[in-house]
N, C-alpha and C positions, 0 to 999 in steps of 0.2 A: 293288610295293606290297602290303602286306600289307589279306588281307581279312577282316571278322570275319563272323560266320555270317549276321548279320541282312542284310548287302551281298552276300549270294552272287547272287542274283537281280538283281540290277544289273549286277555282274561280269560274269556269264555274255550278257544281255543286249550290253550293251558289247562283250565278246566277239565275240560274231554282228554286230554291225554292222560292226565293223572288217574281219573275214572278207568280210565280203557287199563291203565295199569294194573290199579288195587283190583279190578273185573278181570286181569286176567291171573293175578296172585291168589287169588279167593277162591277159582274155580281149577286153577293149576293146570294153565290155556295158554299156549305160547303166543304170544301175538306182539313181539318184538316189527315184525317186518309194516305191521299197521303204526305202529306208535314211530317208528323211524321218519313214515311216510310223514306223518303229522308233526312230525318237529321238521322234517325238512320246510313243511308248508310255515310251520311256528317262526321259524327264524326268517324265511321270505317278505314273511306276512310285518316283523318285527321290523325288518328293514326299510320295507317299503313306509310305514306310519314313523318312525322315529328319523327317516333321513329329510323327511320330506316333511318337517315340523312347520306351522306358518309361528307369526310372533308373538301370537295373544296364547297358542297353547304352549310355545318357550315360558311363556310367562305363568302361565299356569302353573309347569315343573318346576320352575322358580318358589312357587309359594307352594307347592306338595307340603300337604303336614308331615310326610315320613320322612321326608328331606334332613339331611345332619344341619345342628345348628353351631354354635360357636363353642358351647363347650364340649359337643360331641368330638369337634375338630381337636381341641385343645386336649383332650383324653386322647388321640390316636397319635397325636405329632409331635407334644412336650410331654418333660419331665417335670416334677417338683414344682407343680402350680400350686403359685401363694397367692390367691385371691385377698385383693384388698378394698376396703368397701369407706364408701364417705366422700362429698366434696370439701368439709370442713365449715361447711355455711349452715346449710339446710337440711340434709338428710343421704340416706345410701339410695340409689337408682336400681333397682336391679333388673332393668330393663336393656342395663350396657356393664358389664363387667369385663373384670380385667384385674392383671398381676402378673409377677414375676414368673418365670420361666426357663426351662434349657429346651432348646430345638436341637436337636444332633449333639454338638459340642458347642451350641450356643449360645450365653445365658441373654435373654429379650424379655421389653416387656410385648405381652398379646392380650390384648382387647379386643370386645365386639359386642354386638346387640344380643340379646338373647331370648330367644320366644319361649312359650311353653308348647309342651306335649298333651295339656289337656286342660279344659275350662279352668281349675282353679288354677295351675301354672299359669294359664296365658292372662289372667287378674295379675297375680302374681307378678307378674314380667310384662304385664302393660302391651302384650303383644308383640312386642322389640320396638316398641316407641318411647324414646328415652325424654325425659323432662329435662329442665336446665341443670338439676343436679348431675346428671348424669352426665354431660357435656362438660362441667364442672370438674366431676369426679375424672373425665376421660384426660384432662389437659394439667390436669395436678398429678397424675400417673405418667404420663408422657413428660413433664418438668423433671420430677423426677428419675425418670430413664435417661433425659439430656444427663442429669449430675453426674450419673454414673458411665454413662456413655457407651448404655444398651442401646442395642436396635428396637426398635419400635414396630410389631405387626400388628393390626387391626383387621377384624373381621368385620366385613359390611352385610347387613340381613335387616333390612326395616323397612316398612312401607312409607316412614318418614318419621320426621321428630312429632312427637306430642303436642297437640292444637290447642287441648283444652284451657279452659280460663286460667287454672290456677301454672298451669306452667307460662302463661304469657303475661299473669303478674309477677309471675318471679324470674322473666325476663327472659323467652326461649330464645325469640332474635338475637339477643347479644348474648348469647352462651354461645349461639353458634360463629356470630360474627369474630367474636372473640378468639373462637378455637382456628377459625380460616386464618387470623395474621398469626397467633403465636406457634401453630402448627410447621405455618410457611419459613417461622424463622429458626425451628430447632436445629441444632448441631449436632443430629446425630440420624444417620439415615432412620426414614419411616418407609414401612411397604404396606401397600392397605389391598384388600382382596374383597370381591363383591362377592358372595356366597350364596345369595339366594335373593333375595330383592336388595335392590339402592335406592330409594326415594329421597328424592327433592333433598332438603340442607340436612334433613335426620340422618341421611348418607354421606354425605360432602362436610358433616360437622366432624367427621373421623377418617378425613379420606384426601387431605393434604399431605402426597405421601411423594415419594423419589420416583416409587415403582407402583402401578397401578393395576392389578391384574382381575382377573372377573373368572368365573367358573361358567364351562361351556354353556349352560342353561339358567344361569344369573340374570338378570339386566339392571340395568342403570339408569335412570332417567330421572329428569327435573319434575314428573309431576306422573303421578299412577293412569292407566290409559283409564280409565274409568275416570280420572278426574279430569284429563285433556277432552274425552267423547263430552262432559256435562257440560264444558264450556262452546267447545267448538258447535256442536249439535245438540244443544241441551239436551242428552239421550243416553244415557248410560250403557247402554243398549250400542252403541255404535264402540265400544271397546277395545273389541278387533282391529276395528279399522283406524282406530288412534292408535294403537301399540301397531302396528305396522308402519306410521306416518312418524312417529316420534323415532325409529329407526334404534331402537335400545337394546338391541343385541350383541352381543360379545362381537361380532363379527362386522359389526358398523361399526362399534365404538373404536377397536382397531383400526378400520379404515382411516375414521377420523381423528385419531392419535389422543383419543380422551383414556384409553388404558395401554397399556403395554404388551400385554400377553392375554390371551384367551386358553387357561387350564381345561384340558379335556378332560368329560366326563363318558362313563361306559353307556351304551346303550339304553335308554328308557330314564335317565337321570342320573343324581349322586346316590341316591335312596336306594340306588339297585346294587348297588357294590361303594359304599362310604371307605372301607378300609383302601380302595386302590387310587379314589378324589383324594382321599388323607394324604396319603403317599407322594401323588405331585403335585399337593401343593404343598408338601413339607420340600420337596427336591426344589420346588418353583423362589420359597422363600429361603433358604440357604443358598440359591445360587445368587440372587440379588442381593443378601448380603455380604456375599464375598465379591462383589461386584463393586457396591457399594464405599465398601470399608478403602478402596483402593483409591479413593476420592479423600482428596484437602477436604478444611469444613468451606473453605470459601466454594471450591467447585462443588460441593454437595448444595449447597445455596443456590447458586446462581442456575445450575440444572434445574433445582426445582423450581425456580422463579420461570425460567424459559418456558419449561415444561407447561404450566397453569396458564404462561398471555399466552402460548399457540393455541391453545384450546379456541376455537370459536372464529378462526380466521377463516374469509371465505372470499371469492372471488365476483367483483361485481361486472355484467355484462351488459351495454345496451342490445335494445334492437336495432337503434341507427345505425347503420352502414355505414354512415358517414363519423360517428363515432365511437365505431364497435372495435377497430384497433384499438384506442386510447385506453376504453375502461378497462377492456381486457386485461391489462398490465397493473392494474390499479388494483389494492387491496388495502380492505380495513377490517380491521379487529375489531369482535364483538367486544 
């Protein structure tokens, strides 16, 4: 398991008990009453570093390599996944995959980004930064679920869409633009879930959805803090202090009605118990669509139309006195 700096103190901890163990099985040494001691200390110690996380090491748990990725999820939640591959233009993405499925009792299609587990996987998967085909492939999978009039779940996990030249000759702006209006207009509920990073439109090209949820240790955000510190501070180095400023934690973004729900995860991330993350958000996406399904297609529209102009509404205030009644009441949408 990989460890990040703020869990060294744990590790090491952990470490010594397990030692103090096989030391006292080896020499046939009862020392229960020691190792008690130290797990009481263990879970204290656990408590204090993982309740009291700031937002740049959220973000770190976010991008754990051990972290479950989209098809991890997909193997603990559905049945009888029939992966289908191709946008019908240019090529298969396998940077975002997706297909057919049963969740509980019911048949969806689920997509998401997909990373790899190890250098030649993450060539392989482009690191979950998907090209236009993939964006392509993602919205010819979703047409097709409208026909048939599946629910639509989407796993979000990328640091963003794919920059390079040949994806912005083959058009990444307008894949995505493209996936933002025809997304907005399907007739058939979509639920989308942040799983581990959402960057900028690589995220929001799969993420025009009814219901919008994020995983306790996810975030969301228009631009990586490492890309907001270069601009702000030309300083990459100041990272921290952008991912605290950009406010991209499950717990703001709630605040601010950009997701729905915030899925808790156990102690220390998803990576520490994936099968009981599996679990609610398999409970999370069956209840939104039996939520859902309860809806016309006109009110499943016009929800999600509402839903997407609230975003970004903010309240403007002068400092005049004299006219700090007036603005007050005044509001305009980003």
């Amino acid at each position: 398991m990989t460890i990040l700096d703020f869990e060294k103190p744990i590790f090491e901890l952990e470490t010594k008990i397990d030692e103090l163990r096989n030391f006292g099985t080896d020499k046939n040494i009862t020392l229960d009453p020691e190792v008690k001691k130290l797990e009481k200390k263990l879970e204290k110690m656990k408590e204090e570093v993982y309740s009291n996380l700031t937002t740049w090491q959220r973000v770190q748990l976010a991008r754990h390599p051990d972290r479950p990725y989209t098809m991890d999820y997909i193997k603990m939640i559905a049945d009888d996944f029939l992966e289908l591959h191709g946008d019908r233009l240019f090529a298969d993405d396998l940077a975002l995959i997706g297909g057919f499925a049963t969740i509980g009792k019911e048949k969806v299609l689920i997509m998401g980004h997909q990373k790899g587990r190890d250098t030649n996987e993450n060539l392989k998967r482009n690191f979950g930064c998907a090209h236009p085909e993939g964006y392509r492939k993602a919205i010819r999978l979703m047409e097709a679920a409208e026909k048939f009039q599946l629910p639509i779940i989407t796993l979000i996990d990328t640091p963003g869409a794919y920059p390079g030249i040949g994806a912005e000759e083959r058009g990444q702006a307008q894949a995505i633009a493209s996936n933002l209006l025809d997304m907005a207009n399907l007739k058939t509920p979509v639920i989308a879930t942040v799983i581990g990073e959402g960057g900028s439109g690589g995220a929001i090209g799969i993420g025009v959805a009814d219901k919008v949820c994020i995983l306790q240790h996810a975030y969301y955000s228009v631009i990586s803090p490492e890309g907001c510190a270069s601009i702000l501070w030309r300083n990459a180095v100041k990272a921290p202090d952008a991912a605290e400023a950009l406010k991209i934690t499950g717990e703001h973004l709630l605040k601010f009605g950009v997701v729905d729900e915030v899925i808790p995860e156990p102690m220390g991330g998803a990576h520490r118990d994936p099968a009981f993350v599996a679990e609610q958000l398999k409970k999370t996406i069956l209840k939104y669509i039996r939520e859902l399904r309860a809806l016309s297609t006109d009110e499943l529209l016009n929800h999600r139309y509402e839903k997407f102009r609230k975003i970004g509404e903010f309240t403007t205030v002068s400092k005049d006195p004299a006219s700090a009644k007036q603005n007050k009441s005044e509001k305009d949408t980003a």
